[in-house]
N, C-alpha and C positions, 0 to 999 in steps of 0.2 A: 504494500500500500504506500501510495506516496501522498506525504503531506505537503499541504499550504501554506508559505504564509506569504503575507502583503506588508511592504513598508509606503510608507508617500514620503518624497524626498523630493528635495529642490522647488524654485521660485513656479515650476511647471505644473506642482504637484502632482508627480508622476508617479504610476506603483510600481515598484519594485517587488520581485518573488526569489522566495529561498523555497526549493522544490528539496526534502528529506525522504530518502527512504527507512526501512527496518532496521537497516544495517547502519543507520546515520552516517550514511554517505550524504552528500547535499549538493545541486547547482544552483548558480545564480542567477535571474534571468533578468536582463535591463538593468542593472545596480545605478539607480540615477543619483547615488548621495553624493554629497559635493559638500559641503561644510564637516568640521571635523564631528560634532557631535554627530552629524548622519553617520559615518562611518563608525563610529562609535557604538550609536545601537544595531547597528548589524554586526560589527564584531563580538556584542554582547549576547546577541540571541544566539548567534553560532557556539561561540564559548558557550552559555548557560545549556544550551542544549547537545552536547558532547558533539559537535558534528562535523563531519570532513569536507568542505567544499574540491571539488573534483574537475571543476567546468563554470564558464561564464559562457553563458549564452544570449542572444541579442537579437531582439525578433527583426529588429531593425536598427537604424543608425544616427537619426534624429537624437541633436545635444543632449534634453532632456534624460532620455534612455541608456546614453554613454556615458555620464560622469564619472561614475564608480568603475569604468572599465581597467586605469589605471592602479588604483587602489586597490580594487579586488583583486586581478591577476598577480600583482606585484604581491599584496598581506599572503596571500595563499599560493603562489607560484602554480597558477592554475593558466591552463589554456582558454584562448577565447576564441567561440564559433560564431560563423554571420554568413552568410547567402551575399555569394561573389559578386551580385547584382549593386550591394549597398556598401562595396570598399568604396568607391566613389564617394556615397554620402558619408561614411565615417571621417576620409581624409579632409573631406569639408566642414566640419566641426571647429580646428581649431583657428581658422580663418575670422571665423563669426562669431566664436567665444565669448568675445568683449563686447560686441554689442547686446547683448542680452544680459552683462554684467557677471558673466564667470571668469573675471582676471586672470583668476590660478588657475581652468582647467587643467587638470593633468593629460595630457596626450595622450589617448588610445595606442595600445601596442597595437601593431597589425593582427589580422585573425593569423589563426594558424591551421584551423578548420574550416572547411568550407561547408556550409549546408545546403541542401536541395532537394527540391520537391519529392513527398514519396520517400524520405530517406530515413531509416528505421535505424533510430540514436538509441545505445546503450551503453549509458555510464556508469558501472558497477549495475547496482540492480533498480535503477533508473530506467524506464523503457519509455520511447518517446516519439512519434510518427511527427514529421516533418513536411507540412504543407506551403508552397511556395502561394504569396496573397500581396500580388502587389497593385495597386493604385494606391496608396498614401504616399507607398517611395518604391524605387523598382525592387529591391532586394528584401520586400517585409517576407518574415515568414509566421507562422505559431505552431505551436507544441502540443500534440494534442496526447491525450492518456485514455483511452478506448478502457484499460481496465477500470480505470478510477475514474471515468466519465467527466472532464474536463478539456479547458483547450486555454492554451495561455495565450490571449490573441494580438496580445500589442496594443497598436490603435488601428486595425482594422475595425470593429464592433466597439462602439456602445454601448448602456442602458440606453435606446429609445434614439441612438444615434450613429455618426458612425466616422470613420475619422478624415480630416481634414484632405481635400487634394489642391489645394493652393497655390504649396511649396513644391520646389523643383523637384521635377520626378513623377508629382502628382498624377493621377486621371481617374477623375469620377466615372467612366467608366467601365474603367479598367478595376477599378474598384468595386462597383457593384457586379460585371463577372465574379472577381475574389468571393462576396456576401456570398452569391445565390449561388455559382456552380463549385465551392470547396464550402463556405462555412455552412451553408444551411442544407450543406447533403448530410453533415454532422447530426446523429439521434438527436430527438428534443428536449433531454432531460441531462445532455449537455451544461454543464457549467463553464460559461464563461469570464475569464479574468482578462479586466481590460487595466489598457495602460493608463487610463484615467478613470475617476468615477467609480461606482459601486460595480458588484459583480452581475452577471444576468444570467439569463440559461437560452440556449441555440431556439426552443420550443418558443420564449416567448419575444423575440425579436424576431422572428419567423411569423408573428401574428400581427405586431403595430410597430415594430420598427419604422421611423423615417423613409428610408433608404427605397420602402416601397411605396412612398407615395411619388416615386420618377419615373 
């Protein structure tokens, strides 16, 4: 069984997830903390909870979602994975940094792993199917768990929304493919963990989501 949990980190208030298994193995997924006390309670839940981070994962590459990519990899001498789509948007980060007021970004290591669609991820006993979902940014992907009936979706989905194609890379229609032909093939009793905002399930975004009144 893998458990959940959610932090909200940085001016974005973005979530951040630490995925644990049995064996308190753990990866990280989006570590957007960036002040030291963020870093701080993630290194405090890991410690309090005996647990090995193993992986940083990154549904995507938007600032927000990468803050902690340096601090985590580096505290934990872990590798970081991203969909070859969004080294682009990663390398773009520390350019724009300052304009949104993250002086000190620390600089993403480059990935080391590459992810792609369809690609069945095991990290100790972490199992984890791999769906490519882009219109936010080319390279988004999410994490889905078929045994434990979740999908960790970035800013693809929503509660009742869905996310932004504005920013380079964007396409809202390329994004509404993503919703209807990968996330809403997903069971309904799906639980969804989004990069912002409360949690929802695949069944009821599937009934009054936004996204289907285009």
């Amino acid at each position: 069984m893998i458990k959940v949990a959610s932090f909200q980190f940085n001016a974005f208030q973005e979530n951040s997830y630490v995925l644990s298994s049995d064996s308190n193995y753990a990866v990280i997924i989006d570590p957007g903390c960036y002040e030291r006390p963020e870093e701080e309670e993630l290194e405090q839940f890991i410690t309090q909870n005996n647990l090995t981070p193993i992986a940083v994962l990154n549904t995507h590459a938007h600032i927000d979602h990468v803050l902690g990519n340096s601090f985590c990899t580096s505290r934990y001498n872990i590798p970081l994975y991203l969909h070859a789509e969004d080294k682009k948007t990663l390398k773009m980060v520390e350019s724009y940094a300052h304009v949104y007021g993250f002086e000190n970004y620390k600089v993403s290591p480059e990935p080391s792993h590459e992810l792609y669609h369809g690609m069945k991820l095991q990290l100790q006993d972490i199992f984890l199917e791999v769906f490519h979902t882009p219109g936010h940014c080319p390279g988004h992907v999410v994490f889905y768990s078929e045994a434990d009936k979740f999908v960790i979706n970035g800013d693809v989905l929503f509660q009742g929304s869905f996310g932004r194609t504005d920013l380079p890379g964007g396409d809202v229609e390329i994004l509404k493919e993503s919703i209807f032909n990968t996330m809403f093939h997903l069971p309904e009793d799906t639980a969804v963990y989004c990069g912002h905002g409360p949690e929802t399930t695949i069944g009821k975004e599937k009934r009054s989501n936004y996204i289907l009144q285009f």
